[in-house]
Structure formats: structure tokens, C-alpha cells
C-alpha positions as CSV (number, residue, x, y, z in Angstrom):
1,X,0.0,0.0,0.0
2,X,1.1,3.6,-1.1
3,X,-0.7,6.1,1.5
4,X,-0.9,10.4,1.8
5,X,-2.0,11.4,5.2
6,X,-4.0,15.0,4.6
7,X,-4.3,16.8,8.2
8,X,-7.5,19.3,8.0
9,X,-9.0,17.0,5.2
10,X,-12.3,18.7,5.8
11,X,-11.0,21.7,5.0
12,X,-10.2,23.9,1.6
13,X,-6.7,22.6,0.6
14,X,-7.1,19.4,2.7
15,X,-10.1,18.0,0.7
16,X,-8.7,19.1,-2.5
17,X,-5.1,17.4,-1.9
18,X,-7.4,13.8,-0.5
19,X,-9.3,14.0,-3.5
20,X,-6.4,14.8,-6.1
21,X,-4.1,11.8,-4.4
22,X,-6.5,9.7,-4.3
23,X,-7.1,9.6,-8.0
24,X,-3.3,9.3,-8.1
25,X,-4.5,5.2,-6.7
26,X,-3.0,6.3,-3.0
27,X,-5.1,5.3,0.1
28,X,-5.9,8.4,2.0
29,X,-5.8,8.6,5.5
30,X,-7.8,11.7,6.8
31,X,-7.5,13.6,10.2
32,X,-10.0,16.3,11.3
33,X,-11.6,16.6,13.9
34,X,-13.9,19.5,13.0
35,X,-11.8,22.6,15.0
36,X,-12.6,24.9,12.2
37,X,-16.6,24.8,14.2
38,X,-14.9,25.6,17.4
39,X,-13.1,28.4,15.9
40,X,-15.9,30.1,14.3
41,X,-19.0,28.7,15.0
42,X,-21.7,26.0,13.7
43,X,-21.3,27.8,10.1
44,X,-17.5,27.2,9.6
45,X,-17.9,23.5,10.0
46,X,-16.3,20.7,7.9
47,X,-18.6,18.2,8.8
48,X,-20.6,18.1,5.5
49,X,-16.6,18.0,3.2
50,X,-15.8,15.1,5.1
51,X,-19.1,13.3,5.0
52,X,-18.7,14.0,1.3
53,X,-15.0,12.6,1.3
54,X,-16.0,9.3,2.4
55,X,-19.1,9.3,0.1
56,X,-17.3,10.1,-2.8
57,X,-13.8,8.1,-2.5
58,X,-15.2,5.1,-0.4
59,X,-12.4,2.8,0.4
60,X,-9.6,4.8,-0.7
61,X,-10.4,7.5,2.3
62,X,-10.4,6.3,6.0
63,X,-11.2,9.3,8.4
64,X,-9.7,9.6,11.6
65,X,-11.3,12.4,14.3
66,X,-8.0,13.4,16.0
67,X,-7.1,16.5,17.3
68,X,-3.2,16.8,16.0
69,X,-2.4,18.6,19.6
70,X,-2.5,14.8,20.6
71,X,1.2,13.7,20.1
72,X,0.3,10.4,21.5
73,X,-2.3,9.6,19.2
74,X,-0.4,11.5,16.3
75,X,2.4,9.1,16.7
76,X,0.4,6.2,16.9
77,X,-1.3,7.3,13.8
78,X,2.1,7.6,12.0
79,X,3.3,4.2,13.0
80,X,0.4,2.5,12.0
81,X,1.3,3.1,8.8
82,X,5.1,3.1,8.9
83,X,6.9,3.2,5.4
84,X,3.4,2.4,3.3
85,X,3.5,6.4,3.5
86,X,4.4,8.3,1.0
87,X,3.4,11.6,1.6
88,X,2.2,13.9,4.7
89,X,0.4,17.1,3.6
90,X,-0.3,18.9,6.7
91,X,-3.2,21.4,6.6
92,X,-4.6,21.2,10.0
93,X,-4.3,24.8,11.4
94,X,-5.9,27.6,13.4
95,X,-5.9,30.4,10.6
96,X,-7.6,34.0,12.2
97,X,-5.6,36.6,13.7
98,X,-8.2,37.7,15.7
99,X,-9.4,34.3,17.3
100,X,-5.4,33.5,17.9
101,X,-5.1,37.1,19.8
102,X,-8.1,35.8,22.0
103,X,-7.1,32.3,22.7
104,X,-3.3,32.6,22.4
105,X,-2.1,29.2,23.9
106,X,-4.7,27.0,21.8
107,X,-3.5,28.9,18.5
108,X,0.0,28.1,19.4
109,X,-0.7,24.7,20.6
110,X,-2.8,23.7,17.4
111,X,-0.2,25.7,14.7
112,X,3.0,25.1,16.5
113,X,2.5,22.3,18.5
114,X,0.7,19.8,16.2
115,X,3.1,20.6,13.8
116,X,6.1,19.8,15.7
117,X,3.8,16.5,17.0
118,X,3.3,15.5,13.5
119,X,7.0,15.8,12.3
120,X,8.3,14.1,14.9
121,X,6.1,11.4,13.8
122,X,7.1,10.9,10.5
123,X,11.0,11.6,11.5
124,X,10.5,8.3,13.5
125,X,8.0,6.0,11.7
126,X,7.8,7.3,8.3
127,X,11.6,9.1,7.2
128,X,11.1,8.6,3.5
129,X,7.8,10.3,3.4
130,X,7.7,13.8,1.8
131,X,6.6,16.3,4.2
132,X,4.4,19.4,3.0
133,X,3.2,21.8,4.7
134,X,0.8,24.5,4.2
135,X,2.5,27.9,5.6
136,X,1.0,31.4,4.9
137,X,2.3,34.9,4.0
138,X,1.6,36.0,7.5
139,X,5.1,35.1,8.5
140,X,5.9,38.2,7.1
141,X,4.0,40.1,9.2
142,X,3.1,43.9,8.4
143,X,6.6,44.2,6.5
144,X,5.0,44.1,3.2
145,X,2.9,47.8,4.7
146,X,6.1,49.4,4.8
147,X,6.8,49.2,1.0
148,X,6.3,52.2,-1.3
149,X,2.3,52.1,-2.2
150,X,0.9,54.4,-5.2
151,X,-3.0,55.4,-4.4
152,X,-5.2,54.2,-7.7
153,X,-9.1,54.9,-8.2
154,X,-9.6,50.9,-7.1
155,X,-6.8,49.7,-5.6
156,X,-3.4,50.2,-3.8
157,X,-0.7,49.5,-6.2
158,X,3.4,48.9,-5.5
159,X,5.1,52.0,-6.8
160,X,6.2,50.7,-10.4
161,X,10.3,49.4,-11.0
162,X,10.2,48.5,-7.0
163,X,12.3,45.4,-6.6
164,X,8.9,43.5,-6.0
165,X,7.1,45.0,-8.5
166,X,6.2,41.1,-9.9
167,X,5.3,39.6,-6.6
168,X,7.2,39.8,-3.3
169,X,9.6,36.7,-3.2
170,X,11.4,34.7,-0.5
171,X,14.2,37.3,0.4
172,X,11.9,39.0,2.5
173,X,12.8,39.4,5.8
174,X,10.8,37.8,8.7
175,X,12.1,39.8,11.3
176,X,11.6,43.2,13.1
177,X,8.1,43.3,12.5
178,X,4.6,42.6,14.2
179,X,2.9,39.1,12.7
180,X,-0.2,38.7,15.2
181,X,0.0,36.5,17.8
182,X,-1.6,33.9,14.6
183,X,1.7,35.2,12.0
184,X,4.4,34.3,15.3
185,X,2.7,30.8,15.7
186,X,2.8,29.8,12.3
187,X,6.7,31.4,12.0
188,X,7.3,28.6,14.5
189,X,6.1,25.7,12.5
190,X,7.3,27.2,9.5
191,X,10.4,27.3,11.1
192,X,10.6,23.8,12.4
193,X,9.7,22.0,9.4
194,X,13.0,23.7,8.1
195,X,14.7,22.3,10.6
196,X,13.7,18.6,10.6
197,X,14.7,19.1,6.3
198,X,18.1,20.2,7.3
199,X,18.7,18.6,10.8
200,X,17.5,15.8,10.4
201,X,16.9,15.5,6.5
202,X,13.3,15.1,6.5
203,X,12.3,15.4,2.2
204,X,10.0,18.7,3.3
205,X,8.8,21.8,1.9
206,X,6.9,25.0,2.9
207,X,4.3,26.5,0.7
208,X,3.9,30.8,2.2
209,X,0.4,30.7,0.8
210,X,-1.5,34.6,0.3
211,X,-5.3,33.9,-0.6
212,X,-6.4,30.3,-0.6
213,X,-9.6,29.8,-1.9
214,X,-12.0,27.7,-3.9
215,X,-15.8,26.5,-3.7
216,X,-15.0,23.9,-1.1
217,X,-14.2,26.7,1.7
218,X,-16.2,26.9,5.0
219,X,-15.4,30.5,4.9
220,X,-16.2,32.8,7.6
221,X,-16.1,36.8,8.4
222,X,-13.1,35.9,10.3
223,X,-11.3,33.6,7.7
224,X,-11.4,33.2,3.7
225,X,-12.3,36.7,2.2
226,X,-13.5,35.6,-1.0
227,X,-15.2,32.7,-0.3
228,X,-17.2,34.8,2.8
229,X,-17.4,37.6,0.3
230,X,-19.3,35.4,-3.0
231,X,-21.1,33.5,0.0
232,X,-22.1,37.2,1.4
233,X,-23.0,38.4,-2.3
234,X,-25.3,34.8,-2.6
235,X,-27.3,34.8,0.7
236,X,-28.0,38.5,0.9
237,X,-25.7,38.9,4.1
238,X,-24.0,42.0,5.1
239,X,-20.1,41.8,5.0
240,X,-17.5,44.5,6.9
241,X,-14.6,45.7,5.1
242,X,-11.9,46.7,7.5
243,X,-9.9,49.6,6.6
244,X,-7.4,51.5,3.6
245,X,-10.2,52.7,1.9
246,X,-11.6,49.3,0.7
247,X,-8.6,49.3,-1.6
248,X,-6.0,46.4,-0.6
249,X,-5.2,43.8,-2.7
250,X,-4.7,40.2,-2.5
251,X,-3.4,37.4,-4.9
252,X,-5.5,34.5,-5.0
253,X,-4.9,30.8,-5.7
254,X,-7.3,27.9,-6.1
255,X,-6.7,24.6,-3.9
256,X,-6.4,22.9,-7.3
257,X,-3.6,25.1,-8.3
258,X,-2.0,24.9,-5.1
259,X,-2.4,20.7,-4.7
260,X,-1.0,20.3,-8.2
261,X,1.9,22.6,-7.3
262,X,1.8,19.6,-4.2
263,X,2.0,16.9,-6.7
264,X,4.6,18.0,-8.3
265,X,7.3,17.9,-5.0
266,X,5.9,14.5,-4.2
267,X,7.4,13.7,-7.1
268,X,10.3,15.4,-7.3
269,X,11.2,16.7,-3.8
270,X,14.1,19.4,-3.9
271,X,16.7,18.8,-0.6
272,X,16.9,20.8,2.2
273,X,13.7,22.3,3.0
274,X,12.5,24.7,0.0
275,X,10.2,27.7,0.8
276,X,7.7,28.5,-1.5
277,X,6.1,32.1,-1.5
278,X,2.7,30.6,-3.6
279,X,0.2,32.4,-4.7
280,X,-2.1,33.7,-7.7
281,X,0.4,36.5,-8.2
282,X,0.1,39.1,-11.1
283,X,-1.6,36.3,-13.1
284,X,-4.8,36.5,-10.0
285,X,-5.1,39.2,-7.9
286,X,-7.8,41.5,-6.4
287,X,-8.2,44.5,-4.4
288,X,-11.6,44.5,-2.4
289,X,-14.0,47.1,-4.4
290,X,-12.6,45.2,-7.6
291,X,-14.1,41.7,-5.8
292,X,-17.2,43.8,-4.3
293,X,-18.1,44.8,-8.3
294,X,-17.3,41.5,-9.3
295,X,-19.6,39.5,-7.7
296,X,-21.8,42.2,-8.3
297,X,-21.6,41.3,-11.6
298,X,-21.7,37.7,-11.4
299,X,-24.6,37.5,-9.3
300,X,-26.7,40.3,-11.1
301,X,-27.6,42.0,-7.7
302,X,-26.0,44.3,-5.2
303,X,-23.6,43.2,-2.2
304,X,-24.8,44.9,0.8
305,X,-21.3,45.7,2.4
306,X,-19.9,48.5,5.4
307,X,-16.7,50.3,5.7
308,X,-15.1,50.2,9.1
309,X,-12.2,52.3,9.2
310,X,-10.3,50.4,11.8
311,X,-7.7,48.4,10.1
312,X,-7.0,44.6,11.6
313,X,-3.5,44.9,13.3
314,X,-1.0,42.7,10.7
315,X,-3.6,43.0,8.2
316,X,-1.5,43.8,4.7
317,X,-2.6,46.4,2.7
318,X,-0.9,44.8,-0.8
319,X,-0.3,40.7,-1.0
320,X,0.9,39.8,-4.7
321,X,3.4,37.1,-3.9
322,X,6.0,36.2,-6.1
323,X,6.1,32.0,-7.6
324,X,9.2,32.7,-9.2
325,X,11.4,30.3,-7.2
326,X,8.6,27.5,-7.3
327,X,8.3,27.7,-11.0
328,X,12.3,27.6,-11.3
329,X,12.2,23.8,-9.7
330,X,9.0,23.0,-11.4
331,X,8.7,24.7,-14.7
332,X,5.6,22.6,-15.4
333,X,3.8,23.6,-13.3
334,X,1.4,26.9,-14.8
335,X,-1.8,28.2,-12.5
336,X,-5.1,28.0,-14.1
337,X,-7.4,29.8,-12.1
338,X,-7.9,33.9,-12.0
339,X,-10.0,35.1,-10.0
340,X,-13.1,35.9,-12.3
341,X,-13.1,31.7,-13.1
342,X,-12.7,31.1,-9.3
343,X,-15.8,33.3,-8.2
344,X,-17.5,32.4,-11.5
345,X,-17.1,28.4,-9.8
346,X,-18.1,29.4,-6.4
347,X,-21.1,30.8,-8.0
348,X,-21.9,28.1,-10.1
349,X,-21.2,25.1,-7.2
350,X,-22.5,27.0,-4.0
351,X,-26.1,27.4,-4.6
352,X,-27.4,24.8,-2.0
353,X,-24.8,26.1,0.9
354,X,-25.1,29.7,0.2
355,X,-28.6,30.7,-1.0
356,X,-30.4,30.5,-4.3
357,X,-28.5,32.1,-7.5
358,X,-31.5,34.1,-8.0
């Protein structure tokens, strides 16, 4: 047997990468144990992706409801299956800034902790596996505020010729700045799944993600903007935009995009730990009045939406990342997704979760 274990299956990138391997003929083993509803309430729960994962795979998915702070049963997990596995992509995470700044240790504990639990795991039971893990652009923290930002009529925009004028790349400094108390825990794991690559020579690599989306997100007002925002936009619900004039941007990247870029270091893992800055980049990006019009226009009817003018501390105001030194190891790999086709899909797959596409 050839096995991927996929921590946060019910989630976004977690269901996507069980669903994508599993055509691939590997046996998936599934953990979630539906955090993402303690997080943010009854609305933000997985429940219904993972009753759809075992529906839809049948015996190539096994679910297993563990909480990954349980090192015990993490590493009895991992040695269950031993050298049958091939591959660890390890979603499981606690992803708001604001939740983290109000439950501190738990953030830390789930991001941080599990991590470490779950590579310690492998680095005993399952050495050859390759190790992925799903980091985030927050480890930069507010340094990306401090580059030189030109005002447009929609949108803040890098001043033009700037150094990361075509995404901001890897040389990026993660220090002397303020992450949030979420940014600091997920530096940690980021961090330490460098370490076990180098130290211990553990095949792993760290994907900085900005934007994750696709029509399989339980997004909430606290977590997955563009998901929350079409979801807002489809069920007539009112949605808050916090600060710089409605006008920062984000790149965006579909969990297929992202799960192929997976694929391809499962097959071809690079030595030493790689980190990925990945992202829709210039090819898919989106300041917030541009995604308010759009799904204006893709849903025929007017978002209700407020301006608060209280910005979220380590919120960025610009996020195009760069996938320059991804593409360089895997020049096969293109995105496919903008983000017109990825609302256009949440538009077109969400009608019984989010209201009638009336």
C-alpha cells in the first residue's frame, strides 16, 4: 500500500489534496476533527466536506477524528502506517488573527505544536515520506505595509520598477516586524519543518500561501475573504470591510492550483527544506472594491457591504506574492485559475450552501 496522510481533510486545501491523491490510486488517511466549528462557529464546520469525502472516494479514504495537539495519538497514527507512507500534507491549522489574539495558547498549541507532534512522527516511523506543509504569508507580518504604495481609483498598487514590483519573493525578511500572535505561531512551525529538512533531513517543503480559496471553503467573516465575500454576495448577508479605503489587494490561488503545485514535490522533492512564496500572483489578484463589483456582476444584484475604518492589526494592505522560485524547480507547473473563473465556480457550485443564484 502507497498512503498520503492529509491533516485538515475537511478543510479547503485538505479536501482538494485527498481527492487529487486519491485519484493518483493512494489510500488516503484523513484527520480532522472539525476545529474549524470551534473556531468560528456551527457555520465554519467541515462536517458536511468530510461526509462528502468518504461518500465520494469510499475505500480509498479512511477518516480519523483526532485533534493533532495529541502527540500520542499522532504518533500512533504515523506508525500504524510506517513506510506504506508516501506523503504527509499537513493542513490542519488555526488560521484568524483575531481568534489567535483571544485564545493565544490553543492557537500556538494547534499551529505550533501539532506541527512539531506531527513531524516528529514521521522523522521516527515514516523518514522517507515527503513532508508538505501549508504555511501562509503572514510570516511576514506587516513588512509588506512598509513598501512604497501608489494610491489608484480601485486599488493600492506597488510603486512601479520597486524590486517586487512582480510579486514579493522569499528574500523577504521575517524579522523586526509585528505578525499577530496567529503570524508568530505559524513562524514557529514554518520554522521547524526547516529544521527537521536540514537537521535531520526530512524530504519537506513549505508552501507561504497569500489567498487560498476555492468553492469547497467553509469560509467565515473571520477567515477566507473571497469565499465569505461570494457567500455574502449569494445569501444577501451583510459583510464588513476593514480599513485602507476598501482598496487592498490580494493574490489569490485555487486549492487545485495549489495541490497540483503539491503533486509536483511529491514527485520530485528538492533537498533541504524549500520555501515557496505561492500564490495567484500578477496572473490572479484583487483589491476589495474590484471583488465587491465583481460578484456584483456575477450575481446580477447588489452586495450589501460597510466600511469600518479600523484596520486589523497585521492585516496587509498589498499581497501579490511572487512563484518565481517555485516555477524555477518546477517549470511545469502553470496556474489556471484567475479570479473571475474562481468566483465564477463558487457561483456556479455553492447554490445549495449559500442561497439560491437568483
Amino acid at each position: 500500500m502507497s498512503a498520503v496522510l492529509v491533516t485538515g481533510s475537511g478543510g479547503l486545501i485538505g479536501s482538494e489534496a485527498a481527492r487529487h491523491f486519491a485519484a493518483l490510486g493512494l489510500d488516503v488517511i484523513g484527520v480532522d476533527n472539525d476545529m474549524r466549528k470551534v473556531f468560528f462557529g456551527e457555520d465554519a464546520s467541515t462536517a458536511w466536506n468530510s461526509r462528502r469525502l468518504e461518500r465520494e472516494l469510499g475505500s480509498a479514504y479512511r477518516h480519523v477524528s483526532l485533534d493533532i495537539r495529541d502527540r500520542d495519538g499522532v504518533d500512533a497514527l504515523v506508525e500504524r502506517y510506517g513506510a506504506d507512507l508516501a506523503l504527509v500534507v499537513h493542513c490542519a491549522a488555526q488560521p484568524s488573527h483575531d481568534w489567535a489574539a483571544r485564545e493565544p495558547f490553543t492557537d500556538f498549541d494547534v499551529n505550533a505544536g501539532g506541527t512539531l507532534a506531527l513531524l516528529e512522527a514521521v522523522r521516527r516511523h515514516a523518514p522517507e515520506a515527503v513532508f508538505i506543509f501549508t504555511s501562509t504569508n503572514k510570516v511576514y507580518g506587516d513588512t509588506p505595509n512598509r513598501l512604497p504604495f501608489v494610491e489608484l481609483e480601485s486599488r493600492w498598487e506597488i510603486e512601479p520598477g520597486h524590486e517586487y514590483a512582480d510579486g514579493i519573493t522569499e528574500t523577504m525578511s521575517i524579522d523586526r516586524t509585528m505578525h499577530s500572535v496567529f503570524g508568530a505561531s505559524k513562524v514557529a512551525a514554518d520554522v521547524m519543518v526547516q529544521e527537521y529538512a536540514r537537521y535531520f533531513g526530512l524530504r519537506a517543503a513549505v508552501f507561504r500561501g497569500g489567498t487560498l480559496t476555492g468553492p469547497q471553503h467553509s469560509a467565515t467573516q473571520l477567515h477566507g475573504f473571497l469565499g465569505y465575500l461570494m457567500k455574502c454576495a449569494m445569501s444577501g448577508a451583510e459583510y464588513t470591510v476593514f480599513g485602507y479605503k476598501a482598496k487592498q489587494v490580494r493574490d489569490a490561488i485555487h486549492s487545485s492550483d495549489l495541490v497540483r503545485a503539491f503533486e509536483f514535490v511529491f514527485r520530485r522533492p528538492v533537498e533541504g527544506g524549500p520555501v515557496y512564496n505561492i500564490g495567484g500572483g500578477r496572473f490572479s489578484h484583487v483589491s476589495m472594491l474590484e471583488a465587491i463589483a465583481k460578484c456584483e456582476r456575477i450575481t446580477g444584484r447588489p452586495l450589501r457591504w460597510t466600511y469600518d475604518e479600523r484596520e486589523r492589526a497585521g492585516d496587509h494592505i498589498w499581497w501579490v506574492g511572487s512563484n518565481a522560485r517555485f516555477e524555477a524547480h518546477y517549470p511545469q507547473w502553470r496556474l489556471e485559475y484567475d479570479v473571475d473563473r474562481i468566483l465564477e465556480e463558487m457561483w456556479a457550485t455553492n447554490g445549495d450552501r449559500w442561497g439560491a443564484r437568483a
